[in-house]
DSSP file (Angstrom, degrees, kcal/mol; ACC not computed):
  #  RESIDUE AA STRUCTURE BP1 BP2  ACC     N-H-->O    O-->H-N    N-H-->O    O-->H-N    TCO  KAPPA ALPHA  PHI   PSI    X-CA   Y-CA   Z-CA
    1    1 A X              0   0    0      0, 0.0     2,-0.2     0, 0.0     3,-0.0   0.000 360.0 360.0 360.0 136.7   17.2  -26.5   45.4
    2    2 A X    >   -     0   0    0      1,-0.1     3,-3.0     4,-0.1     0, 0.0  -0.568 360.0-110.7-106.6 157.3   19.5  -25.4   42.9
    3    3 A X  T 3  S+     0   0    0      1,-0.3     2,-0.3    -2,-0.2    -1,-0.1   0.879 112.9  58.7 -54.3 -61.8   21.4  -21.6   42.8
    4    4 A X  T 3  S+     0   0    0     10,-0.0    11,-1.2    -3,-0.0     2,-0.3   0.322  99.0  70.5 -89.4  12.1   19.6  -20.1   39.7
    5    5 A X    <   -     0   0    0     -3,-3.0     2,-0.2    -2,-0.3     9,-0.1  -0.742  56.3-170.4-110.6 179.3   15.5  -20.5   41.5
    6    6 A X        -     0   0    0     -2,-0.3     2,-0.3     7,-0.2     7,-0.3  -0.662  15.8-133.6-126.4 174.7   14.3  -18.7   44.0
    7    7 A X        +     0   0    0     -2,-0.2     2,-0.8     5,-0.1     5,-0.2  -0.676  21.7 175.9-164.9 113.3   11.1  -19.4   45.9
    8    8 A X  B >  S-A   11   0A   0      3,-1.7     3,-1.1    -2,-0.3    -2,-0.0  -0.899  76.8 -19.7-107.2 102.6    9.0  -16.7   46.5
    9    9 A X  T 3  S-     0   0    0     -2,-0.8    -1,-0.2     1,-0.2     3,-0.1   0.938 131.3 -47.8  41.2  48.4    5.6  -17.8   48.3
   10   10 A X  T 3  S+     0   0    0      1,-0.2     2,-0.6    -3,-0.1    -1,-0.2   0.606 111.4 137.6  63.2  21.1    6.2  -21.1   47.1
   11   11 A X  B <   -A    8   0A   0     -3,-1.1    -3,-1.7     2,-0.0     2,-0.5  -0.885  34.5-163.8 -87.0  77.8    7.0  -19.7   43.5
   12   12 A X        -     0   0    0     -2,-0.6     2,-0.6    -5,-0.2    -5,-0.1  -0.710   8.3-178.3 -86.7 131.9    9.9  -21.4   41.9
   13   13 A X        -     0   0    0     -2,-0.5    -7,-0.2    -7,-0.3     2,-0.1  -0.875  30.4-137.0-140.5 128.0   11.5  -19.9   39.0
   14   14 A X     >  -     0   0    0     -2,-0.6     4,-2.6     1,-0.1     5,-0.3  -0.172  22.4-157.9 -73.4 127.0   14.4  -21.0   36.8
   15   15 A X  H >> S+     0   0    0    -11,-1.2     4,-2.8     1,-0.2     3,-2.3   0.949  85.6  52.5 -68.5 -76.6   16.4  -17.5   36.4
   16   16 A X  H 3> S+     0   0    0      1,-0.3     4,-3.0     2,-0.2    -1,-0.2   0.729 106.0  46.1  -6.3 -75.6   18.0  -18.7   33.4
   17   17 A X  H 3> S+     0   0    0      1,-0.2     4,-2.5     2,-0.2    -1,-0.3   0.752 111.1  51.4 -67.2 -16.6   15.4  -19.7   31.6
   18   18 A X  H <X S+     0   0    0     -4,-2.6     4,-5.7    -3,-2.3    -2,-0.2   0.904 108.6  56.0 -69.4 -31.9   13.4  -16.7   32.2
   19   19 A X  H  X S+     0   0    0     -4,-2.8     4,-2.7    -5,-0.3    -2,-0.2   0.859 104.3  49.0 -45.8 -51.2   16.2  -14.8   31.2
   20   20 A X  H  X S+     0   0    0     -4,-3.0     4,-2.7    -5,-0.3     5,-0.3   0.956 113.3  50.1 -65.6 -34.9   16.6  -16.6   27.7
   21   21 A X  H  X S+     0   0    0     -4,-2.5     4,-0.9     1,-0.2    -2,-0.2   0.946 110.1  48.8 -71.4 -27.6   12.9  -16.0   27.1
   22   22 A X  H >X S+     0   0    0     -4,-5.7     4,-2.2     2,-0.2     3,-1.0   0.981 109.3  49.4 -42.0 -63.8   13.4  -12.7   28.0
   23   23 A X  H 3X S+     0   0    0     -4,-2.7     4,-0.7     1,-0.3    -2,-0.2   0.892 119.7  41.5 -34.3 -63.5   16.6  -12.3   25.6
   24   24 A X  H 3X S+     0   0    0     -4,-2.7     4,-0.5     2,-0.3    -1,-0.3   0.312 106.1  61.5 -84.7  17.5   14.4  -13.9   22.5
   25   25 A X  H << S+     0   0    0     -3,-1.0     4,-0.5    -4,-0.9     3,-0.3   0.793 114.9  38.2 -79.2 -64.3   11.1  -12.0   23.4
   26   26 A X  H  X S+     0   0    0     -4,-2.2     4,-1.4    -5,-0.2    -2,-0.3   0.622 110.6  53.5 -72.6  -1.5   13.2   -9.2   22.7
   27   27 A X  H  X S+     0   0    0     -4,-0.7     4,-0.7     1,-0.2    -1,-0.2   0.814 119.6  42.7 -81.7 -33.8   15.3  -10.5   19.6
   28   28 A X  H  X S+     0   0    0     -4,-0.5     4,-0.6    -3,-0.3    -2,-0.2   0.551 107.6  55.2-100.4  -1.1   11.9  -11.2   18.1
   29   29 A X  H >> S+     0   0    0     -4,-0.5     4,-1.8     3,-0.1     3,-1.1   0.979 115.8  38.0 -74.6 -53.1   10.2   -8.2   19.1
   30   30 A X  H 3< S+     0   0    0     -4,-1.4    -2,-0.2     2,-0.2    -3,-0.1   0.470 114.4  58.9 -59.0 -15.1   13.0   -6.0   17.3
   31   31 A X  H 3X S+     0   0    0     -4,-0.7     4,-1.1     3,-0.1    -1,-0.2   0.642 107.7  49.7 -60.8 -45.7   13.0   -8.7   14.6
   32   32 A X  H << S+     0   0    0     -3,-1.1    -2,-0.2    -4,-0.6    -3,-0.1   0.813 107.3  43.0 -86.6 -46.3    9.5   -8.0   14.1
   33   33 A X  T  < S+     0   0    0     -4,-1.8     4,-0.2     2,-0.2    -1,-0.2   0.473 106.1  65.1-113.9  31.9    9.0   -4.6   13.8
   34   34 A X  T  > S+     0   0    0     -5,-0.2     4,-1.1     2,-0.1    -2,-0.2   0.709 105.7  56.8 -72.1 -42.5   12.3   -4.4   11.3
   35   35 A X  T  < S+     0   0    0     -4,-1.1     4,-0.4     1,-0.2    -2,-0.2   0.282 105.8  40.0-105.5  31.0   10.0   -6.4    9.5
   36   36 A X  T  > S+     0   0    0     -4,-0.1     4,-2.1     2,-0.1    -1,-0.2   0.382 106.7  61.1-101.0 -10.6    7.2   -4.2    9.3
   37   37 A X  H  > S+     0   0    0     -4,-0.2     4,-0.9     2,-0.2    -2,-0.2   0.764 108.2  49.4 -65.4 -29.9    9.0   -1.1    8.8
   38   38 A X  H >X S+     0   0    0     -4,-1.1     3,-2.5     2,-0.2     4,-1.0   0.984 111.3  45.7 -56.3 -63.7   10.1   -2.9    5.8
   39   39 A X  H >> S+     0   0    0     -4,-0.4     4,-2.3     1,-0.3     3,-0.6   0.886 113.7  51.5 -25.2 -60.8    6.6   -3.9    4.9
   40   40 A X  H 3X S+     0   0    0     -4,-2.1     4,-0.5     1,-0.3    -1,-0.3   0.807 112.0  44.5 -44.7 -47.2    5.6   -0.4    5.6
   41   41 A X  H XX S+     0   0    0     -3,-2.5     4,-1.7    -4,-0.9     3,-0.7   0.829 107.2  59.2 -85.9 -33.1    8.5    1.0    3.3
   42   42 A X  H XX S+     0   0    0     -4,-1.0     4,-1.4    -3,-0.6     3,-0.8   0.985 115.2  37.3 -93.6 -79.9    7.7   -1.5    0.5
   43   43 A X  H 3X S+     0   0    0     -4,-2.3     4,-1.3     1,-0.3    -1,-0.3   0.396 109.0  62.0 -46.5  -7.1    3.9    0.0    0.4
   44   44 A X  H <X S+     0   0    0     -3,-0.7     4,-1.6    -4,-0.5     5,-0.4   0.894 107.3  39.1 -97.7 -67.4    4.9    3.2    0.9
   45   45 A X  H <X S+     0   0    0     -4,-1.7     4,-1.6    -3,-0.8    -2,-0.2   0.782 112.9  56.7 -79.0 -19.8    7.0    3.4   -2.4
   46   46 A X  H  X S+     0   0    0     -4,-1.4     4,-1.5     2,-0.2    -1,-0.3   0.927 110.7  49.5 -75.1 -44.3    4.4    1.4   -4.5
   47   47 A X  H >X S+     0   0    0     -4,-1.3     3,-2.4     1,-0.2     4,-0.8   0.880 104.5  49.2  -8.6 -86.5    1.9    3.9   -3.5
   48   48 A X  H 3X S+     0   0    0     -4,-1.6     4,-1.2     1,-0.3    -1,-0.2   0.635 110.1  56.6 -85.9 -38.5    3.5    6.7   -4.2
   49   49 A X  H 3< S+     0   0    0     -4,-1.6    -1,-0.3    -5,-0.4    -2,-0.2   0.840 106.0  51.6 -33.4 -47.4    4.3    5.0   -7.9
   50   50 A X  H <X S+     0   0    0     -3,-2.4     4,-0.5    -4,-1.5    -2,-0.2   0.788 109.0  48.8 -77.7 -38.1    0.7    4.4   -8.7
   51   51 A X  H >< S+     0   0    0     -4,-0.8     3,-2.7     1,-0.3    -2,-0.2   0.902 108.4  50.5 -81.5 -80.3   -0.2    7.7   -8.1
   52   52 A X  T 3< S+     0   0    0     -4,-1.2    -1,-0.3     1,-0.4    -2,-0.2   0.633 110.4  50.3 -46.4  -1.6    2.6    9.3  -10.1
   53   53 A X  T 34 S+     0   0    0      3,-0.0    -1,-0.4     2,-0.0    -2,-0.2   0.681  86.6 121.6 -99.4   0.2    1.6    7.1  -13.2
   54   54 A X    <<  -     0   0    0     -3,-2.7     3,-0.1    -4,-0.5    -3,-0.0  -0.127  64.0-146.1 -84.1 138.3   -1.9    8.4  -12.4
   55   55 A X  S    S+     0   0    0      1,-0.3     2,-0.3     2,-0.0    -1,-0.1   0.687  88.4  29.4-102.5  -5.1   -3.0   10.2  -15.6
   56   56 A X  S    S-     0   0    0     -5,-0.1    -1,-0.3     0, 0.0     2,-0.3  -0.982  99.0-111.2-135.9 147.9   -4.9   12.9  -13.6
   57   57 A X    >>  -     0   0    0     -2,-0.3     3,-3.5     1,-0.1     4,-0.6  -0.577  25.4-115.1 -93.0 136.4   -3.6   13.9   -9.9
   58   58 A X  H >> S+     0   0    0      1,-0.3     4,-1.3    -2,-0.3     3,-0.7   0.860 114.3  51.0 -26.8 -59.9   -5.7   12.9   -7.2
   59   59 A X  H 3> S+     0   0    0      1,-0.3     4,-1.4     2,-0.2    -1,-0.3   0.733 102.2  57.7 -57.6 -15.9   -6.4   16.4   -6.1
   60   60 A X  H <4 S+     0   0    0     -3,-3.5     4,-0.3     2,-0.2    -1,-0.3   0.815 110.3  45.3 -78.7 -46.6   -7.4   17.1   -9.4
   61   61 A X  H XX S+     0   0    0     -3,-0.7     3,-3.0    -4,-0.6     4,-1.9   0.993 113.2  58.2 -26.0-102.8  -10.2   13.7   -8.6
   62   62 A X  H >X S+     0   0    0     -4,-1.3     3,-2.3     1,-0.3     4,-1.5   0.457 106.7  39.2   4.6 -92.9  -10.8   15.5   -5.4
   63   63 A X  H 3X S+     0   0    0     -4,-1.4     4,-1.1     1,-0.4    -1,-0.3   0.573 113.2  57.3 -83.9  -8.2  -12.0   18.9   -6.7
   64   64 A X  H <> S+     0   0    0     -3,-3.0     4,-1.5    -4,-0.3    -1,-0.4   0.888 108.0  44.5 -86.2 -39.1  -14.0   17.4   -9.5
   65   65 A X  H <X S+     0   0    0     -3,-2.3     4,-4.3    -4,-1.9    -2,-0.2   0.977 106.1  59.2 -82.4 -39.0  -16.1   15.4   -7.4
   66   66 A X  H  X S+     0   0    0     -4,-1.5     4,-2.4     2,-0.2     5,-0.2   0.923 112.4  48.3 -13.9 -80.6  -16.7   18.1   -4.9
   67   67 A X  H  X S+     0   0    0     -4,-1.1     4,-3.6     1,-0.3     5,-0.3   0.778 106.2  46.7  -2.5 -88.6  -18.0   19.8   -7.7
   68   68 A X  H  X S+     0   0    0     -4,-1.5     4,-2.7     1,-0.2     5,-0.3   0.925 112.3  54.8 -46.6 -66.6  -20.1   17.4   -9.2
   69   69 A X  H  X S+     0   0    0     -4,-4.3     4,-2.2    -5,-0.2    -2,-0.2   0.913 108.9  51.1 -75.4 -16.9  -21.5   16.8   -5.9
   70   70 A X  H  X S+     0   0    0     -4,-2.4     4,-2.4     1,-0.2     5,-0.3   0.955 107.8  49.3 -13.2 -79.0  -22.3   20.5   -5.5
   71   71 A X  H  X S+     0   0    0     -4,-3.6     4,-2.6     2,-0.3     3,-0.2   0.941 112.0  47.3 -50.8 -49.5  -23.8   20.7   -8.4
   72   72 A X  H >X S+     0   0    0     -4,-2.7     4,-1.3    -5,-0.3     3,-1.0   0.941 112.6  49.7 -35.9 -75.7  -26.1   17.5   -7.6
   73   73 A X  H 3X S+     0   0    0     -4,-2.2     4,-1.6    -5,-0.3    -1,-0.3   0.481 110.4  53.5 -56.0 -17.7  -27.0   18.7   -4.2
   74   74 A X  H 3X S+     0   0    0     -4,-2.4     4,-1.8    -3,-0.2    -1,-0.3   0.813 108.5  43.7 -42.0 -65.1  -27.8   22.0   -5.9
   75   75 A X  H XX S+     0   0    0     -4,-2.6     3,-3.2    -3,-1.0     4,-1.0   0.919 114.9  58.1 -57.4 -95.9  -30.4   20.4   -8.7
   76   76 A X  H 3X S+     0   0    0     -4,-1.3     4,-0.8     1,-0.4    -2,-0.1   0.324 105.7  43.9  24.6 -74.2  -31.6   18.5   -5.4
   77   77 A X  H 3< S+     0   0    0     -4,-1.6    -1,-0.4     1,-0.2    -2,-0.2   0.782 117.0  48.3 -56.3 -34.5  -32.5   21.8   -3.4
   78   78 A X  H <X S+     0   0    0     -3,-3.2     4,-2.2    -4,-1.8     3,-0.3   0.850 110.0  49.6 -87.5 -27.9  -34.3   23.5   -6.8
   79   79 A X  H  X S+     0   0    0     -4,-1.0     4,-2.6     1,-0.3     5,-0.3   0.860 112.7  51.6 -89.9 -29.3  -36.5   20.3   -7.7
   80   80 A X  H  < S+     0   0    0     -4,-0.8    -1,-0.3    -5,-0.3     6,-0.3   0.390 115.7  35.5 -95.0  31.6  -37.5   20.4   -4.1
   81   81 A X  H  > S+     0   0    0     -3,-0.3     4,-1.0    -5,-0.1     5,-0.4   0.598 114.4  59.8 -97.8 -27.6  -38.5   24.0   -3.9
   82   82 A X  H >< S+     0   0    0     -4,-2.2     3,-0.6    -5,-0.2    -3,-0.2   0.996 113.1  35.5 -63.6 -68.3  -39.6   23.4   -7.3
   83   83 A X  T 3< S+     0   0    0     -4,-2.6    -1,-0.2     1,-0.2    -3,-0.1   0.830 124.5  40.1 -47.2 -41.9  -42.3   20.4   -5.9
   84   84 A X  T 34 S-     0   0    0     -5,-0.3    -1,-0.2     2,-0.1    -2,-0.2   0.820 106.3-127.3 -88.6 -20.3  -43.3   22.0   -2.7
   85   85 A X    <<  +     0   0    0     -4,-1.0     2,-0.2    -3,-0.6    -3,-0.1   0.577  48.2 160.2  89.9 -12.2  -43.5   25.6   -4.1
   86   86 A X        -     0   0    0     -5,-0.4     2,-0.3    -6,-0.3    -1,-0.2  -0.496  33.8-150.6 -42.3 113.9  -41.2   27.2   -1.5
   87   87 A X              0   0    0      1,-0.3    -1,-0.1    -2,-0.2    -5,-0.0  -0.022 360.0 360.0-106.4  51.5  -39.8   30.6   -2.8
   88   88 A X              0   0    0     -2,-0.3    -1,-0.3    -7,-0.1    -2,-0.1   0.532 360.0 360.0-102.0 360.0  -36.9   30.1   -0.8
């Protein structure tokens, strides 16, 4: 049996080698989400481009369709009070 296993309930395991996979398990973990933070930053700033070339601001979108679907759901309610005759 050589110094670096052990044998734990008939469990040998080369220390070493767990050790490198340890090492690169983390080199690729930290590797990995360096390179989604990038990703992340990449989309982030193309967003935030598209909207500011936007020729009406989102919120501006927002409160116009709110509206508009107001307005629908309004017309909606009156043509069915109108059909059934309800004078609520």
């Amino acid at each position: 049996m050589a110094i670096n296993q052990k044998i734990f309930n008939g469990l040998q395991v080369n220390r070493s080698l767990l050790a490198g996979g340890v090492v690169l398990t983390g080199i690729g973990s930290v590797l990995g989400a360096a390179g989604a933070a990038l990703v992340c930053a990449a989309l982030f700033t193309a967003g935030r481009d598209w909207v500011r070339s936007m020729e009406t601001a989102p919120t501006t979108l927002a409160q116009r369709a709110l509206h508009e679907a107001k307005v629908a759901s309004s017309a909606g309610w009156e043509a069915w009070r109108a059909e059934h005759g309800s004078p609520n």
